[in-house]
C-alpha positions as CSV (number, residue, x, y, z in Angstrom):
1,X,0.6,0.2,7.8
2,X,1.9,1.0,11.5
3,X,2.0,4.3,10.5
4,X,-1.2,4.7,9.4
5,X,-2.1,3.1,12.9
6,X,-0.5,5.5,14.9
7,X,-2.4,8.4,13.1
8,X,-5.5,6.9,14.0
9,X,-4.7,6.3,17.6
10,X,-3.6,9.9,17.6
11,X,-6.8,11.4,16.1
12,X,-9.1,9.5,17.8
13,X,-7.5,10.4,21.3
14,X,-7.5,14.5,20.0
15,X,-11.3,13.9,18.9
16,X,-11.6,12.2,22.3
17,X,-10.2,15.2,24.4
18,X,-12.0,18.0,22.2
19,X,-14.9,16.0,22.7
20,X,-14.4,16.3,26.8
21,X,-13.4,20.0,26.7
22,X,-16.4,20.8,24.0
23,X,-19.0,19.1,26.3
24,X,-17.6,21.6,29.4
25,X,-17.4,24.8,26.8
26,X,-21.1,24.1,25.6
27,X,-20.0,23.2,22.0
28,X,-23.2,21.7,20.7
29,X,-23.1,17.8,20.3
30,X,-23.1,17.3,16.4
31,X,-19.9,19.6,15.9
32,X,-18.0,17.6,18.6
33,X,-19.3,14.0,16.8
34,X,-18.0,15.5,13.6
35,X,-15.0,17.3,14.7
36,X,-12.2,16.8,12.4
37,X,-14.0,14.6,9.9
38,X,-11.9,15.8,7.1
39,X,-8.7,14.4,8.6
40,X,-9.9,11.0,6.9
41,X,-10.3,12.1,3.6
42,X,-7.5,10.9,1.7
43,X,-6.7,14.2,0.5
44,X,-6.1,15.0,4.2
45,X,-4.9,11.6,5.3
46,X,-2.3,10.5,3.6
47,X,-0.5,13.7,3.5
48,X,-1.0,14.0,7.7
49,X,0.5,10.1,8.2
50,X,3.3,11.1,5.9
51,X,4.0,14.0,8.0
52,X,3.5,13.6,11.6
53,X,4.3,9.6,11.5
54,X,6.5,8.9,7.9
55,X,10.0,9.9,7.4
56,X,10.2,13.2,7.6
57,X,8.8,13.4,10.6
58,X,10.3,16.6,12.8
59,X,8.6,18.8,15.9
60,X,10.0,22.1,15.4
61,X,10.1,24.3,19.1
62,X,7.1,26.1,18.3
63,X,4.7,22.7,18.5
64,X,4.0,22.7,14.9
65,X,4.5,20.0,12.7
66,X,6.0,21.5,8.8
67,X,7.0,20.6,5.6
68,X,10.6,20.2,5.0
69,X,11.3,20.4,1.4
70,X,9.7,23.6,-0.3
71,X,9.5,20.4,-3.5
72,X,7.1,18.7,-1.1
73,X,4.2,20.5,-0.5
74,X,1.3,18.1,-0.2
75,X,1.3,18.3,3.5
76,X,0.7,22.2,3.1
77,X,-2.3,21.7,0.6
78,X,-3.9,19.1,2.7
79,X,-3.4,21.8,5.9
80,X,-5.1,24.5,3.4
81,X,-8.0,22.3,3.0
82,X,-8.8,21.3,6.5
83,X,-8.3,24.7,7.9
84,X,-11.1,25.9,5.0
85,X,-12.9,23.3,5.6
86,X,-13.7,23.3,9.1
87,X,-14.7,26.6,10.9
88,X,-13.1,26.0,14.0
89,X,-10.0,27.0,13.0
90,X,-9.8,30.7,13.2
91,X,-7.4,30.5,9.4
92,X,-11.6,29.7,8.0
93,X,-12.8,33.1,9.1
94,X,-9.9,35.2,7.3
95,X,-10.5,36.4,3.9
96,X,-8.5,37.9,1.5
97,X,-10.0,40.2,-1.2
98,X,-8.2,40.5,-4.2
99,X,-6.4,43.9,-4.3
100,X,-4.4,41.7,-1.2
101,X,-5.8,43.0,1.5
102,X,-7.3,40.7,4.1
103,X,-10.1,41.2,6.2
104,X,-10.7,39.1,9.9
105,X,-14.2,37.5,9.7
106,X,-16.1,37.2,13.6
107,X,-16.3,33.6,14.2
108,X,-19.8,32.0,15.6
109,X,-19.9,31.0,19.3
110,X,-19.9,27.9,18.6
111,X,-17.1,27.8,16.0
112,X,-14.9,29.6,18.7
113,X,-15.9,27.6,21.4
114,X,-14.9,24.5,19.1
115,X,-11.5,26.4,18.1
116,X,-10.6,26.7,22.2
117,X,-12.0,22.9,22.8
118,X,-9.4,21.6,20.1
119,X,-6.6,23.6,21.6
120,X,-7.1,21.8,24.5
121,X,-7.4,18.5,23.1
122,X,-4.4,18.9,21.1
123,X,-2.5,19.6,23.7
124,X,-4.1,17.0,26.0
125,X,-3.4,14.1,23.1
126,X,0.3,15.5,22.6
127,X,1.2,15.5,26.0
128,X,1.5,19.4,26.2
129,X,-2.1,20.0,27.6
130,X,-1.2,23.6,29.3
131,X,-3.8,25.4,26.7
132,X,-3.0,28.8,28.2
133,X,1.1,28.8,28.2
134,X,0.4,27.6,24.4
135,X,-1.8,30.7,24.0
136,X,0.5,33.0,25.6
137,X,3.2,31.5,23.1
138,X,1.1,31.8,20.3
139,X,-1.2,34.6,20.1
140,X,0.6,37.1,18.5
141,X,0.4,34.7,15.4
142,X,-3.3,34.3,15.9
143,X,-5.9,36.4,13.7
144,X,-8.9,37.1,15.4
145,X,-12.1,39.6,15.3
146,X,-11.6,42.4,18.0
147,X,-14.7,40.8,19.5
148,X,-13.8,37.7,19.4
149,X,-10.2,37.6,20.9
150,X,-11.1,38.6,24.5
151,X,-14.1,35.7,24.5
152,X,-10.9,33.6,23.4
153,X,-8.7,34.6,25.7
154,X,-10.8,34.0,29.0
155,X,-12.3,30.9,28.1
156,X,-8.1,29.6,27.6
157,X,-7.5,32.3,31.2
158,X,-5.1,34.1,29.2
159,X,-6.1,37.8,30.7
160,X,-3.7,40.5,29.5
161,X,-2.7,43.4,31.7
162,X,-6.0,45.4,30.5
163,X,-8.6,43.9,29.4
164,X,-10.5,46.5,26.2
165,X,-13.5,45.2,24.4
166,X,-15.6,47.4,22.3
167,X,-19.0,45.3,22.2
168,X,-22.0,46.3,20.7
169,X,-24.4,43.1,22.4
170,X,-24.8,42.4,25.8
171,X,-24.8,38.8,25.1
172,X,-21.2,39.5,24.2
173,X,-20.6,40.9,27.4
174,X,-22.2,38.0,29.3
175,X,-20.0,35.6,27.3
176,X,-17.0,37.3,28.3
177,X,-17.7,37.6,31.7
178,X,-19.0,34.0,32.2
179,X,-15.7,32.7,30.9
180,X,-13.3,35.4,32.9
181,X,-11.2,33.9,36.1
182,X,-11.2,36.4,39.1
183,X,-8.1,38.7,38.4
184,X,-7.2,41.8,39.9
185,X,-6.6,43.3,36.2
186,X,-9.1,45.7,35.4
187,X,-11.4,45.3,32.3
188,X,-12.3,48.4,30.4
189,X,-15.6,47.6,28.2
190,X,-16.3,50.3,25.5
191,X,-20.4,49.6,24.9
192,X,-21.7,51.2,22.3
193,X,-25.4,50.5,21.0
């Protein structure tokens, strides 16, 4: 049972941080209240305590928690199933067809906006709450829209040596720009309408 106590102090301090960062990102109020509602499914649940707080608990270097045993792979399904099922996780917005191929769906502003909130309030409830170092760690492994990945990567103030966006909305544009730290980089917008 301690186990399954320590989950929920976890989740409920991550919900508590991504609800902080959401409310400063403009995430709209209902997706912050139900943020991560599938973690207490059982399907998710169980499999999550079992992992991050049972025996076979291990924190690899890169930050992620994994499955140990190829045997075991309940933690893996229950993974599967929240990333599909909630559409701040950038995993939800790729499909693949069925010749293999896969294709990199735009997320919605607010899905993306949640999706930055809950990097910070992962990192803020595991004690690691530098969102941009993690970014700069990770986003090489992170599959995002063309238009999408800059709007990412200035709301986290990750801001690569040149900045190249082809936008075809000026909302997009405003987005970007409201989100982008003063830098010295230059920022090369290809607008086409």
């Amino acid at each position: 049972m301690n186990k399954h106590w320590q989950y929920l102090k976890y989740v409920l301090r991550h919900k508590w941080f991504v609800f902080l960062a959401g409310l400063k990102l403009g995430v709209p109020l209902y997706r912050l209240i139900l943020h991560d509602w599938t973690k207490f499914l059982p399907r998710e649940w169980f499999p999550y305590v079992n992992e991050f707080y049972g025996d076979r608990m291990v924190k690899p270097k890169t930050g992620y928690m994994h499955v140990l045993t190829p045997e075991d792979i309940k933690f893996n399904v229950a993974w599967n199933h929240h990333q599909k099922k909630n559409d701040h996780h950038w995993q939800f917005w790729i499909i693949t067809l069925d010749n293999g191929h896969t294709h990199i769906l735009p997320m919605s502003k607010a899905a993306y906006r949640e999706m930055v909130a809950d990097w910070i309030g992962a990192g803020r409830a595991q004690g690691t709450p530098d969102t941009r170092a993690w970014y700069e760690m990770n986003h090489d492994n992170i599959l995002l829209h063309p238009e999408i990945r800059p709007l990412v990567e200035a709301m986290v103030g990750y801001i690569p040596d040149i900045i190249e966006v082809d936008v075809e909305d000026d909302v997009l544009v405003d987005e970007m720009l409201t989100y982008i730290p003063l830098t010295r980089r230059p920022i090369k917008l290809n607008l086409t309408y």
